[in-house]
N, C-alpha and C positions, 0 to 999 in steps of 0.2 A: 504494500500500500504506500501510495506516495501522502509526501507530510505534504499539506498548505503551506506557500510559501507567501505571506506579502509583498506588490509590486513595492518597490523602491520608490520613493518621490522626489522628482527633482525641481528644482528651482529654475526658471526658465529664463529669470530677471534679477539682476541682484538690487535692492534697494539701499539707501546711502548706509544703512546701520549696516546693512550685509559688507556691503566697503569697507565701514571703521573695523570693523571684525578682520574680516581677512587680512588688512593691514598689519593690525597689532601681529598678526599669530606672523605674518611675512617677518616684521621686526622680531620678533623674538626666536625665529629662527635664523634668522641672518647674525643675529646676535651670538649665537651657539656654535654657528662657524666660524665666525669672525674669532670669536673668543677660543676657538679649537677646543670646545665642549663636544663638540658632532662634525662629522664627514657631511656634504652636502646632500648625501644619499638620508642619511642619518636623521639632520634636519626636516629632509622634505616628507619624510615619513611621521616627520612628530608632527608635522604641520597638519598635513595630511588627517592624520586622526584625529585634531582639534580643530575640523572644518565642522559646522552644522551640516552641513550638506557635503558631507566629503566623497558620493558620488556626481556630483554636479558638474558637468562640464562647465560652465559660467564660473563657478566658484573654482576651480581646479585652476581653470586660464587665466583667471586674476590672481588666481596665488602665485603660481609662478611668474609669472610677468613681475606684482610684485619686489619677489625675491633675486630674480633677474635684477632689476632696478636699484635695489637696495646693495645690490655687491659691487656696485660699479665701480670702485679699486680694488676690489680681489681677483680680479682675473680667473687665476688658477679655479677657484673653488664659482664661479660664474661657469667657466667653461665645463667641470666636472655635474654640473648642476645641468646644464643644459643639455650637455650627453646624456644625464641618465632619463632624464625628461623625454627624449626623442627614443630613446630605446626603451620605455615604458608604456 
């Protein structure tokens, strides 16, 4: 017998609080890089799971974009981030 599974619900819009939200969690992973707390891998995973909607393409593409933006003197760990991004 198969279990019930509930559809997922995604967010199709993000509104300004959804912004201030993903922002903060972008800073504070960019924060744990920066500070070599976490790999970008590492980060984007902790981010990730502090999305409300962490199936949400809208919310995924503002995060990283984000987080992208936020490292703009790290290079190294922008580029590491963006590789894993494209090969996920």
């Amino acid at each position: 017998m198969l279990e019930h599974v509930e559809p997922v619900e995604v967010k199709m819009n993000l509104d300004e609080l959804d912004l201030i939200g993903i922002d903060k969690i972008a800073e504070d992973a960019v924060e744990f890089i920066n500070s070599g707390q976490m790999n970008a891998r590492q980060a984007s995973s902790w981010a990730i799971h502090h999305l409300e909607d962490p199936w949400g393409f809208p919310s995924l593409n503002t995060l990283y974009h984000r987080m992208v933006d936020r490292l703009e003197d790290n290079f190294e760990a922008k580029r590491d981030l963006v590789t894993y991004v494209q090969r996920w």
